[in-house]
C-alpha positions in Angstrom: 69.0 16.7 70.6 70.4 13.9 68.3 72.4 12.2 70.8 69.2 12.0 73.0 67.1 10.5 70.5 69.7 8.3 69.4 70.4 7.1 73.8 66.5 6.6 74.0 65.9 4.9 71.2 69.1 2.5 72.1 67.7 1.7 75.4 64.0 0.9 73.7 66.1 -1.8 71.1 67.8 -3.3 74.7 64.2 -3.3 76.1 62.5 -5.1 73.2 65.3 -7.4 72.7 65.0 -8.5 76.4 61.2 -8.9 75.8 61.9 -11.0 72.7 64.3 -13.4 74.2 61.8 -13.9 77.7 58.7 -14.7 74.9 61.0 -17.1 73.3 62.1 -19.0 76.0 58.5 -19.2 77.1 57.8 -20.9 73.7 60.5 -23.4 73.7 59.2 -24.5 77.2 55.9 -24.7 76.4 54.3 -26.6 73.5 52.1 -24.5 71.0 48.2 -25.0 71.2 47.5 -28.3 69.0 51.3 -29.9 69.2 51.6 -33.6 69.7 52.7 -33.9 73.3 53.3 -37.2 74.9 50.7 -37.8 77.5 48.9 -41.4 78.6 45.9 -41.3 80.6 45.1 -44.2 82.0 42.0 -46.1 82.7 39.5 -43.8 85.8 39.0 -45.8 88.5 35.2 -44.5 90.3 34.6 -45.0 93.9 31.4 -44.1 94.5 29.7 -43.0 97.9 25.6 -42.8 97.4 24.3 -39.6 98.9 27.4 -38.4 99.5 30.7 -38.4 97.0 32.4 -39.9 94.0 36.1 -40.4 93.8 37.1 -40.3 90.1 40.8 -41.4 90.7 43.7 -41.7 87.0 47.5 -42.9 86.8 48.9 -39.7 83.9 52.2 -40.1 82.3 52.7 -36.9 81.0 56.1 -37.5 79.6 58.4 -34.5 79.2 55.3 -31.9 79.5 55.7 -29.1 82.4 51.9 -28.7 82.0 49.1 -28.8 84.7 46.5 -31.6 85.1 42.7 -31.0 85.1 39.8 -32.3 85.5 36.0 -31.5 84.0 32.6 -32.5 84.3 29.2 -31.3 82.9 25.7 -33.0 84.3 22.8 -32.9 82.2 22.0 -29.2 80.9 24.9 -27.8 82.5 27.9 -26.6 80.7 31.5 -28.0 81.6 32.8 -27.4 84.9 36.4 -27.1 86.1 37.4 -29.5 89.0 41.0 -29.1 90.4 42.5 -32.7 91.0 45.0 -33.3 93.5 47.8 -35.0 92.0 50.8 -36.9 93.6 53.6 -37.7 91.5 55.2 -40.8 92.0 59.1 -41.4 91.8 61.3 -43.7 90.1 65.3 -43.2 90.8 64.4 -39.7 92.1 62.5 -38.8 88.8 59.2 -38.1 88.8 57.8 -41.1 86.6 53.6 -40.3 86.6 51.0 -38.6 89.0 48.5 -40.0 90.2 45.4 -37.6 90.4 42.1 -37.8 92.1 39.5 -35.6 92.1 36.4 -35.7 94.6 33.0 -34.4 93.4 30.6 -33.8 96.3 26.8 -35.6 95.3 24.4 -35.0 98.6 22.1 -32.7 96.5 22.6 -34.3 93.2 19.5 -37.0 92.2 19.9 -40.5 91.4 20.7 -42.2 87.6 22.4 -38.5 87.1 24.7 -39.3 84.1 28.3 -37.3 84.5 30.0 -36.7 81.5 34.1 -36.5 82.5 37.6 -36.0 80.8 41.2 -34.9 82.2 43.1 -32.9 80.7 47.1 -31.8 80.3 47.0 -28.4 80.3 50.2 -25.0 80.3 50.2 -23.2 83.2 48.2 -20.8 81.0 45.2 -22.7 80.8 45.9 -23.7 77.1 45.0 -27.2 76.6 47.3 -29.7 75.3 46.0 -33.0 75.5 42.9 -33.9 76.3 41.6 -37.7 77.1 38.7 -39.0 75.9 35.3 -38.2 77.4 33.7 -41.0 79.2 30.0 -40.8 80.9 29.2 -42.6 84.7 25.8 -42.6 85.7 25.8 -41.7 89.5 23.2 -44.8 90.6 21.4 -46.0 93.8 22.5 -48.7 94.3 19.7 -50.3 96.3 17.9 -50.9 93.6 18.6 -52.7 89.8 17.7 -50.2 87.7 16.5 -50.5 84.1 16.2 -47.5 81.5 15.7 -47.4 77.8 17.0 -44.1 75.7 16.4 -42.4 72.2 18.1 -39.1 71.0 16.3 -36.8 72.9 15.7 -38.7 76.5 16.2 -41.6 79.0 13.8 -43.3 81.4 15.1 -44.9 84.1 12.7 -47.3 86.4 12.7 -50.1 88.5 10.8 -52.8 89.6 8.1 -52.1 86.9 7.5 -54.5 84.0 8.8 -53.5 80.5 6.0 -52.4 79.1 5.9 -49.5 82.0 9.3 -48.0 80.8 8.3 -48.7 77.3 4.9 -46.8 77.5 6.4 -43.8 79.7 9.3 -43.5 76.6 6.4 -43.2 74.1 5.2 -40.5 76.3 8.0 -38.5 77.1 8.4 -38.8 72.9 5.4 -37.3 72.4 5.4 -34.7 74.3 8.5 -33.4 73.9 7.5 -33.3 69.9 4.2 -31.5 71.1 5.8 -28.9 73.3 8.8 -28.4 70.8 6.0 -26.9 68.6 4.0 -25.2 71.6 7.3 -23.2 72.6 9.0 -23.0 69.4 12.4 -24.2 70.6 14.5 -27.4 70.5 16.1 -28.3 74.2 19.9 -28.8 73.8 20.1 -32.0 75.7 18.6 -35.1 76.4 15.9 -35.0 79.2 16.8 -37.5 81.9 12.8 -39.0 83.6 13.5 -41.0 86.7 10.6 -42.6 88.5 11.1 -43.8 92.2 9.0 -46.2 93.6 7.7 -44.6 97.2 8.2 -41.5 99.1 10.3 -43.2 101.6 13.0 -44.1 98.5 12.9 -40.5 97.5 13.6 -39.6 101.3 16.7 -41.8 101.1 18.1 -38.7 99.2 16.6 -35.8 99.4 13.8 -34.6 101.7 12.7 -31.8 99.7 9.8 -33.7 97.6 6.9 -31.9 98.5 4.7 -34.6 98.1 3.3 -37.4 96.2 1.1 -36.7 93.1 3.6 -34.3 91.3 7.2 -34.1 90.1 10.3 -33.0 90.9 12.0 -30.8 88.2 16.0 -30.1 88.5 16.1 -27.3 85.6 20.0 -27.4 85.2 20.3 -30.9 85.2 17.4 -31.4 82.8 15.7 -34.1 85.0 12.4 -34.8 86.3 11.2 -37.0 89.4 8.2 -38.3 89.9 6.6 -41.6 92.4 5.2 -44.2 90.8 4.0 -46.8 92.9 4.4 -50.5 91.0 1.6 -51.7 93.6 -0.7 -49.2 92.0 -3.8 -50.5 89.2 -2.5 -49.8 85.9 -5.2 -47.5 85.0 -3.7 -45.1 87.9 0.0 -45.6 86.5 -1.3 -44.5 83.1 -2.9 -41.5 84.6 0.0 -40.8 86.5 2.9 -41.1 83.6 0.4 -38.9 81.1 0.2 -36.2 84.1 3.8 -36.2 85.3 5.9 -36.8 82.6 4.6 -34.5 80.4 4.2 -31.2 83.2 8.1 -32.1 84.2 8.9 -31.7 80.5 6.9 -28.6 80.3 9.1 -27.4 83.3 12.3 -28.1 81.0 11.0 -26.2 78.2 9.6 -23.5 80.1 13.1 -23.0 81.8 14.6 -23.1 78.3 12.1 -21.0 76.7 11.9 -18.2 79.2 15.7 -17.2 79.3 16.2 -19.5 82.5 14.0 -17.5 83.7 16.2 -14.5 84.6 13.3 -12.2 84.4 11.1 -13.9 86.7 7.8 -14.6 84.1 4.4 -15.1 86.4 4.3 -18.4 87.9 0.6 -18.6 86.4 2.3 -18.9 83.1 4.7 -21.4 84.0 2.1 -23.8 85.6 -0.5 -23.4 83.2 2.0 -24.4 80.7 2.5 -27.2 82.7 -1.5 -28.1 83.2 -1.9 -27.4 79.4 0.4 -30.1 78.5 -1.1 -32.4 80.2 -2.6 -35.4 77.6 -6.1 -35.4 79.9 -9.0 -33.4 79.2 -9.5 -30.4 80.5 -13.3 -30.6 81.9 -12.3 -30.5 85.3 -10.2 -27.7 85.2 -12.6 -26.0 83.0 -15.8 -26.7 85.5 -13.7 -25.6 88.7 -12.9 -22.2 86.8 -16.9 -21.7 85.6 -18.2 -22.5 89.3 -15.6 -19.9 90.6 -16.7 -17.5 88.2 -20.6 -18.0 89.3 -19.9 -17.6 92.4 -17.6 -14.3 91.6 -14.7 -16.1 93.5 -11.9 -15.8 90.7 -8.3 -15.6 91.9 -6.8 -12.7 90.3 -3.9 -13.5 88.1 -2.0 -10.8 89.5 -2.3 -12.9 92.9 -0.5 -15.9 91.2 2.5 -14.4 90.0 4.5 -15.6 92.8 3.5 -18.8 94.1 0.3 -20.8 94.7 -0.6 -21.0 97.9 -3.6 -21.6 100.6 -5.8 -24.5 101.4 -6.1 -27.2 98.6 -9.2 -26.0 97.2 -7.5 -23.0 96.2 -4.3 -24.4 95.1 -6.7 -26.4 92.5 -8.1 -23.5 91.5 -5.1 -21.7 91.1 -4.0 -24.5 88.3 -6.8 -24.7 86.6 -7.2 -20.9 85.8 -3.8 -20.9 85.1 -4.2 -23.5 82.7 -7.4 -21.8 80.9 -5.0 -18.2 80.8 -3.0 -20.3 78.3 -6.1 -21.4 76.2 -7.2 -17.7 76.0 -3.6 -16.5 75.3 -3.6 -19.3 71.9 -7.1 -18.2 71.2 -6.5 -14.7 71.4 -3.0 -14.2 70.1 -2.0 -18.3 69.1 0.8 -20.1 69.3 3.0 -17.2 67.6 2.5 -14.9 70.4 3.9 -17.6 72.8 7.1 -17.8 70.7 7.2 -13.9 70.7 6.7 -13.8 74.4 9.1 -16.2 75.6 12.0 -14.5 72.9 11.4 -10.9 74.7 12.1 -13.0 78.0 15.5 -14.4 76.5 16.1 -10.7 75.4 15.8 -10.2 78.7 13.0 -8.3 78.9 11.0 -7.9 82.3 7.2 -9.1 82.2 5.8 -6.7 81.1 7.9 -5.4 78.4 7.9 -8.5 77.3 3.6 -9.0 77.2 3.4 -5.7 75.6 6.4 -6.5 72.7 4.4 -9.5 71.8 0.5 -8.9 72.7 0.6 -5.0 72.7 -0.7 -5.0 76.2 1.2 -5.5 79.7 1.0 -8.1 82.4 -1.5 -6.5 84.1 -4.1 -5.9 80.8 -3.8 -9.4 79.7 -4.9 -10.7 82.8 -7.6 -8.3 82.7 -8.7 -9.4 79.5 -8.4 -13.3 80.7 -11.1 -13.1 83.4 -13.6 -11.3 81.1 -12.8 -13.9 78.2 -13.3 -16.9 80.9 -16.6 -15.4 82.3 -18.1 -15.3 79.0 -16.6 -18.1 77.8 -19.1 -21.6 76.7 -16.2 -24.1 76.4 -17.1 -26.7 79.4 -20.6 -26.5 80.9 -21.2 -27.8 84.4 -23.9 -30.6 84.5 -26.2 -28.4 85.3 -25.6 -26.4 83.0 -25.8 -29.0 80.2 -29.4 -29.9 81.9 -31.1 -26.5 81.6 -32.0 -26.1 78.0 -33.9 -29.4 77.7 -35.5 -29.3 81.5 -38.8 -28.8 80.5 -38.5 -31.4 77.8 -37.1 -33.9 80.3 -40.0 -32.5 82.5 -43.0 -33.9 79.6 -41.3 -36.9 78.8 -41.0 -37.5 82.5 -44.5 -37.0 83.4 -45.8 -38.8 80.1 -43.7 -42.1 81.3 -44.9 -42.0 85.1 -48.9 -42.0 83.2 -48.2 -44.2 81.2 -46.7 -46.8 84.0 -49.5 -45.5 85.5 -52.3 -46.7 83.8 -50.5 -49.9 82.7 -50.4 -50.7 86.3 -54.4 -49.7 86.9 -55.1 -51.9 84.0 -53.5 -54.7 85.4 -55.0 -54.0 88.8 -58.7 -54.2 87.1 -57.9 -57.3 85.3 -57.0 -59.7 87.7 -59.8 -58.1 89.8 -62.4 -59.2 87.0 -60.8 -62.8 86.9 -60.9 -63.1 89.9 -64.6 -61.9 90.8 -65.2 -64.7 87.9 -64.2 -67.5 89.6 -66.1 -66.6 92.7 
């Protein structure tokens, strides 16, 4: 028995002492995570292809390292993506002296003024990183046009062929609402929010045919990007109107996207685009008036129609908006702007709808909206003009018939005057 422990535990030293000697070698080849190795990078040459490609292209000496080259990019919101380079290395006195690597990222969905943040890196065939060049930041353009953009911390605005004061007024904008809806969500976005406006539908067309059409933006969630058309040739009291509108429901979008878990549970679309009417800087009459008229009429949508999509004729896609818009108002009213934060954390605990309605309001989906159309059908905010009318009609009424006696008489007076005079003279 002791001569067979003694055999087995003779071959286990042989086996660990094999497994020793393999880890060290391994060791000694590689460097350690964090050691100096002697890598140069050298300056990226990009070839881009509008609509179509850019070739980021780099000349790496990586000295006496055996490790592998990569390359990464991130876009916008996104998080860092791995891109494998194809790399050639390049001989001197049949030794390999440097590589040079190029790496092709494919653009045909990707929009304009996108910025792309990119490094290589030197990396063990492990996937440790050894060295790591600096991070640089391209902005994939259109090149058709000279484009002209103004940033702070939180965003960019790119533009063209608008005067300065344009990009300046839409920054101001973008500001403010993104302080506004920071508060209205309770959360901070993680990025800065990239706003490009295009001048026609025909430029948007150039690259992408998706738009669905003018009078509304274009929202790229991962990228953290809005688009929206702007026409320079239009008044300046439209372009007002139309930065107010767009900028601020694109940034909604963002937040929404954010706010809402990236929407993994698929929240009603009601709530998303009455979000995105509420932060609208107009006034809300219209909406208000269209919902009232419906309501008279007893031709409310139901919410629980509008948790998919909006759809129909255009009366009804206006409709569907603006109740949207007012479910908001009687969500603040009813529960405030704490029960929005509460609702949109149980959807980034991933909670469906309406586990997460009944964690924050105490009610499901389904109640709430039940509770919105009778709040709305009783509720005075926005009168039609009508409306307004009614209480003083029969005061307008006296007042109306006291002027047209009055006018009245003064014009029989005058009548019987001249008629004397000239009777008179006869």
């Amino acid at each position: 028995m002791i001569a067979k422990f003694i055999k087995h535990t003779h071959k286990n030293h042989l086996w660990i002492s094999l497994m020793l000697a393999l880890l060290l070698s391994t060791l000694l080849s590689f460097p350690a995570q964090g050691q100096l190795v002697e890598v140069e990078f050298g300056e990226t040459v990009i070839e881009p292809r509008f609509t179509e490609t850019v070739r980021f292209t780099v000349k790496i000496d990586r000295g006496d390292s055996r490790g592998d080259i990569e390359f990464w990019y991130k876009m916008g919101a996104m998080n860092w993506e791995e891109g494998e380079p194809n790399c050639r290395g390049i001989t001197v006195n049949n030794v390999v002296d440097y590589f040079n690597c190029t790496f092709l990222l494919k653009t045909d969905d990707l929009p304009p003024q996108m910025p792309i943040i990119y490094k290589w890196e030197v990396a063990d065939p492990y996937g440790t990183a050894l060295v790591i060049s600096e991070e640089k930041t391209y902005v994939y353009t259109d090149p058709a046009y000279t484009w002209e953009s103004r940033s702070t911390e939180n965003l960019t605005v790119w533009w063209h062929d608008h005067p300065a004061e344009f990009g300046e007024s839409a920054v101001n904008l973008a500001e403010t609402a993104l302080q506004n809806q920071s508060k209205l969500y309770g959360i901070e976005l993680l990025y800065p929010v990239q706003i490009v406006i295009e001048n026609s539908q025909a430029e948007f067309n150039e690259w992408n045919d998706d738009f669905p059409s003018l009078g509304s933006e274009l929202v790229y969630y991962r990228l953290g990007m809005t688009v929206q058309i702007i026409g320079p040739e239009q008044e300046a009291k439209w372009k007002d109107y139309f930065l107010s509108e767009f900028i601020s429901r694109g940034i909604s979008h963002l937040y929404f996207f954010e706010a809402s878990g990236r929407k993994h549970k698929d929240p009603p679309t009601w709530l998303e685009n009455g979000l995105g009417q509420y932060n609208v800087f107009h006034s809300r009459e219209m909406e208000w008036n269209l919902v009232r008229d419906a309501a008279r009429q007893d031709k409310l949508i139901p919410l629980s129609e509008l948790r998919e999509n909006f759809d129909g004729d255009d009366a009804r896609v206006y409709l569907s908006y603006a109740e949207s818009m007012t479910a908001i108002e009687y969500i603040i009213s009813a529960y405030g702007e704490e029960g929005l934060h509460a609702l949109f954390e149980n959807y980034r605990n991933y909670k469906t709808s309406d586990e997460a309605f009944e964690a924050a309001f105490g009610k499901n989906m389904a109640e709430v909206e039940a509770d919105w159309e009778v709040w709305v059908k009783s509720h005075p905010k926005v009168t039609s003009l009508s409306d307004k009318v009614k209480p003083y009609l029969s005061s307008i009424l006296i007042v109306t018939v006291v002027c047209s006696l009055m006018v009245f008489i003064l014009i029989l007076g005058v009548v019987i005057y001249f008629s004397r005079r000239q009777n008179k003279s006869v």
